[in-house]
C-alpha positions in Angstrom: 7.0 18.4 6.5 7.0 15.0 5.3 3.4 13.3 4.5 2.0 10.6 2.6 -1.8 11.1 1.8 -3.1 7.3 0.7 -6.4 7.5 -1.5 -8.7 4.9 -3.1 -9.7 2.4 -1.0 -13.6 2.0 -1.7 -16.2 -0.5 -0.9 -15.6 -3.6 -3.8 -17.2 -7.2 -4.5 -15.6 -10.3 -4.1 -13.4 -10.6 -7.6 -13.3 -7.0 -8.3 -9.6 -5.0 -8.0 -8.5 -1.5 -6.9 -5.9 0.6 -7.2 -4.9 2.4 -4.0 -2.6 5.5 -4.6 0.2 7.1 -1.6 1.5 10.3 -2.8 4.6 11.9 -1.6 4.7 15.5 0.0 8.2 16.6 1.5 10.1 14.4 -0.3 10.8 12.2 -2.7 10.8 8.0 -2.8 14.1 7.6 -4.7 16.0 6.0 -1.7 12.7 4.8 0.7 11.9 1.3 1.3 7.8 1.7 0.4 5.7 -1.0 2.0 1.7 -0.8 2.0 0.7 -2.5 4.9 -2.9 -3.1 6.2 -4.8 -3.8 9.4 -8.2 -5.5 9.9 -10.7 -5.0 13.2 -9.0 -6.7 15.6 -5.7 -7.9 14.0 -2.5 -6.5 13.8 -1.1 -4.4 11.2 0.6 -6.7 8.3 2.7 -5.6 5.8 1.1 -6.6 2.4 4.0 -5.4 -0.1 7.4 -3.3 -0.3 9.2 -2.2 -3.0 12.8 -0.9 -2.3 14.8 1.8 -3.5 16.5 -0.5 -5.8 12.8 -1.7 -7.1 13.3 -5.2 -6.1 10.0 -5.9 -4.6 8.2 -8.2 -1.8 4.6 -9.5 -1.0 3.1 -11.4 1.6 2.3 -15.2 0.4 -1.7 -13.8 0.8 -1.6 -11.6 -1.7 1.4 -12.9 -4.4 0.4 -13.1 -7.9 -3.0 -10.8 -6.8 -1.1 -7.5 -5.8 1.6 -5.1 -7.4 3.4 -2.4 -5.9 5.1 0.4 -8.2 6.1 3.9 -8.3 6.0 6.4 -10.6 8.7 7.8 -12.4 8.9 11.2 -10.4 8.6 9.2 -7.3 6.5 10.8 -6.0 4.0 8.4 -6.1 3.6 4.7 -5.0 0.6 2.7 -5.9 -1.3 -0.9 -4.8 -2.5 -2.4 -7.9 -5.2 -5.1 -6.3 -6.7 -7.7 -8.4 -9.1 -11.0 -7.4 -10.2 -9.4 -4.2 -11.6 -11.4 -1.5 -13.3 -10.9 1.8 -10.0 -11.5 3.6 -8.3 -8.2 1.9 -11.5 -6.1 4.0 -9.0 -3.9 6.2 -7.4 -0.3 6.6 -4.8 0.2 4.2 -1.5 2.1 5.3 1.6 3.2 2.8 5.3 3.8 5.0 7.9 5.1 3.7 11.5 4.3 5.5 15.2 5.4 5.0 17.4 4.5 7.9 15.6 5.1 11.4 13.2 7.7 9.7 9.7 6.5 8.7 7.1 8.1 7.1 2.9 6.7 7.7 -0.3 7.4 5.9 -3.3 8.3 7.3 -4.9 5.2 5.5 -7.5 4.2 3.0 -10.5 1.6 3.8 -11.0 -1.3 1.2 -14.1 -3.4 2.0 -14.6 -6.7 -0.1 -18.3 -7.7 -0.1 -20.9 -8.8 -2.1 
């Protein structure tokens, strides 16, 4: 079964950074488009940052030069790196994993930004 378990979202002040984890069970992430996507009360769900299988790698304008998406080298795992967190980055946190019409969701990790 495939599964992707996201972990460490936490409760952060403004300024402060994270790094949010979504590990692989199943399968690997060699050939999936990764995107970490996120969803605030009462918004829709965004897609924050992708990395494809090639690496090349895409943010939204919100978050450029704050965020950085990676995987490791087993690819198993992809990460969030999160720096200069604000209020607006308060929302559920999701990791997808896609190849072709089959895609892969996280439960998803909460990352509150407050002081």
């Amino acid at each position: 079964q495939l599964q992707l378990v996201e972990s460490g979202g936490a409760l952060v002040q403004p300024g402060g950074s994270l790094r949010l984890s979504c590990a692989a069970s199943g399968f690997t992430l060699d050939y999936y488009t990764i995107g970490w996507f996120r969803q605030a009360p009462g918004k829709q769900r965004e897609l924050v940052a992708r990395i494809v299988g090639g690496g090349s790698t895409n943010y939204a304008d919100s978050v450029k030069g704050r965020f950085t998406i990676s995987r490791d080298r087993a690819m198993r795992t992809s990460y969030l790196q999160m720096h200069d967190l604000k209020p607006e980055d308060t929302a559920v946190y999701y990791c997808s994993a896609r190849y072709g019409s089959e895609q892969v969701w996280g439960q998803g990790t909460q990352v509150t930004v407050s002081s």
